[in-house]
N, C-alpha and C positions, 0 to 999 in steps of 0.2 A: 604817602602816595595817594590812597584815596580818601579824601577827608571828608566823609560823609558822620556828620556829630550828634546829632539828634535823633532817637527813637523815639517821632510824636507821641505814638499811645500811653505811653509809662510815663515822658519827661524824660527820660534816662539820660545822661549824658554821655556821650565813648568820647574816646582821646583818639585822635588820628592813629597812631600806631597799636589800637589794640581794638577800635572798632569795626573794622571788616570781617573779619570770618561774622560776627553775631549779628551782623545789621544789615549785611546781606545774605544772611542764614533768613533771616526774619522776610525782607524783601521778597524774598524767594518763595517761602511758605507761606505769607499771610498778605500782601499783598492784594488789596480788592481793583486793582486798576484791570480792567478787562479787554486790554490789548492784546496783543498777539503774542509778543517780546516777555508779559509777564506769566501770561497763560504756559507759557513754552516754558518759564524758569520754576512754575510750580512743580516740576518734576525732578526739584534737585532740592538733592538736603547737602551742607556740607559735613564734612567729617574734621579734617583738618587741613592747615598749610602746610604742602608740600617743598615749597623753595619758593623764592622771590627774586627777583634781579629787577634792574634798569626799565624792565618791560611792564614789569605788574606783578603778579601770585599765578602760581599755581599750586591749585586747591583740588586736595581728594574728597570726593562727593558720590554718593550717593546715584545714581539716575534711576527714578523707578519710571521710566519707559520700557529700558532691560532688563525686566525684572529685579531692581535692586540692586543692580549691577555696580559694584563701584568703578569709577571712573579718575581720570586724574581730569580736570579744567584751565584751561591756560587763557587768564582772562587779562586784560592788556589796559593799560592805563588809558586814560581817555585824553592823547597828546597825539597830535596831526602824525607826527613822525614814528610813534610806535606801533599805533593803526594801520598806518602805511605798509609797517614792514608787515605787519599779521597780515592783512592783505594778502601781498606778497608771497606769504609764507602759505595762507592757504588755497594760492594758486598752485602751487608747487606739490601742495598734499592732494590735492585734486587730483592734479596728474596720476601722481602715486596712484592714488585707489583706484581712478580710471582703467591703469595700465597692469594694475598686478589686484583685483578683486576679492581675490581669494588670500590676500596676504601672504605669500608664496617668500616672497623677497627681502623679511624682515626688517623692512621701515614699520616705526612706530603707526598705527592707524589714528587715522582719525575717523570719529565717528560723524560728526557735526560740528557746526558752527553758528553765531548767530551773530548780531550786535542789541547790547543792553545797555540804552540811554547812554550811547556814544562808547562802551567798551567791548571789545570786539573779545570775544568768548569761543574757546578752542576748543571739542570736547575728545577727549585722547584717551588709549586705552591705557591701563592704569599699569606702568614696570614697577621694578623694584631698585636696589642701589647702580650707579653707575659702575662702572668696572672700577674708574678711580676711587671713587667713596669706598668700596668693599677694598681696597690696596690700601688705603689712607688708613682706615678703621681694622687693619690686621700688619699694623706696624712696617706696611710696604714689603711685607714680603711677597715674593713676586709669585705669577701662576705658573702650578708645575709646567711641562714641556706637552705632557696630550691639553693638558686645561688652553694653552697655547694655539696649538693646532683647531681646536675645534673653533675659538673666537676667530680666530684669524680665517678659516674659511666660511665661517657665515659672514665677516664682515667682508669679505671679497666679492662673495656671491650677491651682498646687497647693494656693494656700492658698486659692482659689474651692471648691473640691474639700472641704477642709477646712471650711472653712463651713455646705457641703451638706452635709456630716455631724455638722451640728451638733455642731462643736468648733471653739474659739478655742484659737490657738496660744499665743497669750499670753507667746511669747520671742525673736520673728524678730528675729535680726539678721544682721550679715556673717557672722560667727561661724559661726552656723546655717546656711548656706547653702553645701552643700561641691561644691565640681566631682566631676565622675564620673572625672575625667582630668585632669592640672593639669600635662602637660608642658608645654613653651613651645617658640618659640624666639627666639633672642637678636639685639639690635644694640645697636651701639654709637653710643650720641647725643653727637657731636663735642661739640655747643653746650655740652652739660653736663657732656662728660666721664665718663661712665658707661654701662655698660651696662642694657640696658632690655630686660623679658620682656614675649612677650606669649602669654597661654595660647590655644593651639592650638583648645580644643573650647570652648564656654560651657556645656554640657550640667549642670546643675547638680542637687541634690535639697537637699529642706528635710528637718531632723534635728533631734535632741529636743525630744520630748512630752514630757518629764516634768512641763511645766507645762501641758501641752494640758487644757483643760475642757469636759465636756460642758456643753450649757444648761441642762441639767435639776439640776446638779450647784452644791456651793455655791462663788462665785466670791471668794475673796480680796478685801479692799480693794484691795493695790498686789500688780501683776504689772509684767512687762517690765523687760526691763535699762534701768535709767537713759537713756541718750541716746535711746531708741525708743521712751519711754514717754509715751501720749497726755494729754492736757489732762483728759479728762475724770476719768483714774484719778489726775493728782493732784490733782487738786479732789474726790475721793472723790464722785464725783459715778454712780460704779455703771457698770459696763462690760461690752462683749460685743465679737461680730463688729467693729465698726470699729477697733476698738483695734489691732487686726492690721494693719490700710489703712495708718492712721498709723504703724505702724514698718513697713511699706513705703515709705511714702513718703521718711522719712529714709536706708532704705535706696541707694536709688536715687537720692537727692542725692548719697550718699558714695561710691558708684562712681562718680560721673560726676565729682564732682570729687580724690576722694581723702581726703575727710577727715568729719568728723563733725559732723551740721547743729548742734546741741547739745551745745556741750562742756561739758558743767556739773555738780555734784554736789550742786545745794541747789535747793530746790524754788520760792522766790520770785527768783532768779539766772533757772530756766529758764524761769516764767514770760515774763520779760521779755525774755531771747532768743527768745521767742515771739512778742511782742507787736513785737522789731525787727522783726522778719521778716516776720511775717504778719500785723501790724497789731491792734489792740486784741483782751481777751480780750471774746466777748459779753456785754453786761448782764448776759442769761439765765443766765447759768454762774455770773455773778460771785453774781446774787441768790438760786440755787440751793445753792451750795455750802457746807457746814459752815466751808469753812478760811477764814472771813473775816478773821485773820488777815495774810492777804497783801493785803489790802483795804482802802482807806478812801475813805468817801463814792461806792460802787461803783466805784474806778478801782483800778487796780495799784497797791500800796504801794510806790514805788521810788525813793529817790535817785538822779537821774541823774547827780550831782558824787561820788557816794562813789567809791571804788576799783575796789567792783565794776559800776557806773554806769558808768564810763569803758569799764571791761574787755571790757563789753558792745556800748559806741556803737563802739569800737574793732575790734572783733573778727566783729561779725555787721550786716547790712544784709539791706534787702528782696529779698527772694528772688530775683525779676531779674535782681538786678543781679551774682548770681553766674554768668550764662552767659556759657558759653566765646567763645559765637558767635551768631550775628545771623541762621545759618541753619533754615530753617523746622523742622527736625526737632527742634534743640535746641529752639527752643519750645515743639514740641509736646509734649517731656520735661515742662518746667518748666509745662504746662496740666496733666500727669497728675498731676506731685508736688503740684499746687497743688490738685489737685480731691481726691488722698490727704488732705493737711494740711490741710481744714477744722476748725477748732475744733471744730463742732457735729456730733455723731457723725452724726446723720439725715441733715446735710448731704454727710457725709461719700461718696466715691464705693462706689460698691458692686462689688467685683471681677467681677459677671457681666458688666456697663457697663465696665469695666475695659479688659477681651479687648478691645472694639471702639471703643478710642480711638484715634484717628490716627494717636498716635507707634508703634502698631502696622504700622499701614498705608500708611507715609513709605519703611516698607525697599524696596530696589528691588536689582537684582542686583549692583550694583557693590560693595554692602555685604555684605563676606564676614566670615564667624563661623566659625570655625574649619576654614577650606577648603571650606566650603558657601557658597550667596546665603542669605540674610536667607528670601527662601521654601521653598526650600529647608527651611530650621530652623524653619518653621514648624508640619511637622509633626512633634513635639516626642511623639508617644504610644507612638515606637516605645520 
């Protein structure tokens, strides 16, 4: 990605894939260009790469403006179209900090921003694993029932928030979703023979906008990753605010059980894990929607004897029938996911209604979240 090869003062040679953290470590500190852009980057040391994608690095660093503060960097390739989106993206975090100062709302902060000889540089405050990472890295097994409750109302309360500022996130998933703290601690489950974490804090924040949309702004046909992508966007049927509910809602099935409501990667497949689960798509979608393709005589187009027919009756069941347990709070989960996953967006529930659904209000002090009671964590603004 960034193929900067030579460190003049030494000779030294880097290899594209192993010269950037050291040569813009060097950049960064020793640098004698006395512009603005270098003067500003003398305040960072890196530490190490934190993840990389499509976009560029992001780099844990150092910042001694904050005192030494570490920081995470999201610094973006130098290609018309990823600059664009940072842009983009740091219009959106703008708003953010604009509209909630105090960090109240739990989106990730941004501290700054700059551009370095055409790479547009993010400065974020530094999480720890994403909710998926810490499930992936503890054999998927899922978060208890309060570890549930608690993620699920901070992530309400911030994509509520996000809402009110008229912006759809338009990419929530586990992924997105990083703890502030993701230590654990460990025991060992005989029955199974393995060791098992359990993280210590749920304190959680929501993270990249680069797909966030204003209302005013023009909305994509298809948004959202695959498994969290609502009915109505793949029925091109036009989308806003609920589309966010709905990958909430798949969210919070996958913690609770571990695994993903939707596993699928073809669009008339996930209808129909749709329809196991949650029972028929409406008329009104079916007679509204361009893709009548997946349609005949207003019903599902679906083999139920093909392979992928089987794969389906096999593999997914009514929603139900996937709780753990028969007691009231799990239910009252499986009333919020269900009133998330309405087909029909209008019907869908509204995150203000959200906050003050039961399975809010089931915690009681026995149920502790990261060595707090459940009320306790309920005041989540600090």
């Amino acid at each position: 990605m960034f193929l900067y090869r030579r460190y003049s003062t030494n000779k030294k040679i880097y290899s594209p894939t192993t010269a950037f953290p050291q040569l813009l470590n060097y950049l960064l500190r020793f640098s004698l260009n006395s512009s603005p852009d270098l003067q500003f980057f003398l305040f960072f040391n890196i530490v190490s790469t934190l993840g990389e994608g499509t976009f560029g690095r992001v780099m844990q660093c150092i910042d001694h403006r904050r005192g030494g503060a570490t920081v995470a960097l999201k610094i973006i390739k130098n290609v018309e179209k990823y600059k664009e989106a940072a842009r983009l993206e740091i219009n959106v975090l703008e708003r953010i900090n604009e509209k909630d100062p105090e960090n109240k709302h739990l989106c990730v902060q941004m501290y700054d921003w700059f551009d370095y000889h055409g790479h547009m540089c993010i400065s974020f405050e530094l999480l720890a694993l994403s909710t998926f990472d810490f499930l992936k890295e503890n054999n998927y097994l899922p978060y208890s029932i309060a570890q549930v409750r608690h993620m699920a109302y901070q992530l309400c309360l911030s994509v509520k928030f996000l809402h009110d500022t008229k912006l759809t996130h338009t990419d929530l998933k586990p992924e997105n979703i990083l703890f502030v703290n993701s230590d654990f601690t460990m025991t060992y489950n005989v029955e199974k023979k393995r060791e098992e974490r359990t993280v210590k804090s749920t304190d959680v924040r929501v993270v990249d906008f680069g797909s966030a949309t204003f209302d005013h702004e023009h909305h994509s046909t298809i948004v959202s990753t695959r498994h969290y992508r609502a009915p109505e966007v793949i029925l091109e049927l036009g989308w806003s605010q609920p589309c966010d509910v709905w990958s909430i809602g798949c969210i919070l099935f996958e913690y609770y059980l571990g695994f993903t409501l939707f596993q699928t990667h073809d669009n008339r497949e996930h209808l129909a894990m749709m329809e196991r689960i949650l029972g028929p798509v409406p008329s009104r979608m079916i007679r509204k929607t361009r893709k009548q393709k997946y349609f005949y005589r207003g019903r599902l187009d679906w083999d139920e004897s093909s392979s992928a027919g089987r794969y389906v009756r096999e593999n997914c069941k009514p929603l139900r029938r996937y709780l753990l347990s028969e007691a009231e709070e799990h239910h009252q989960l499986f009333d919020l996911i269900e009133s998330m996953l309405e087909y029909e967006p209008t019907k869908r529930l509204v995150l203000a209604n959200s906050l003050r659904h039961p399975f809010f209000e089931s915690g009681t002090a026995g149920d502790a979240v990261g060595g707090k009671s459940w009320e306790g964590n309920r005041d989540i603004s600090r």
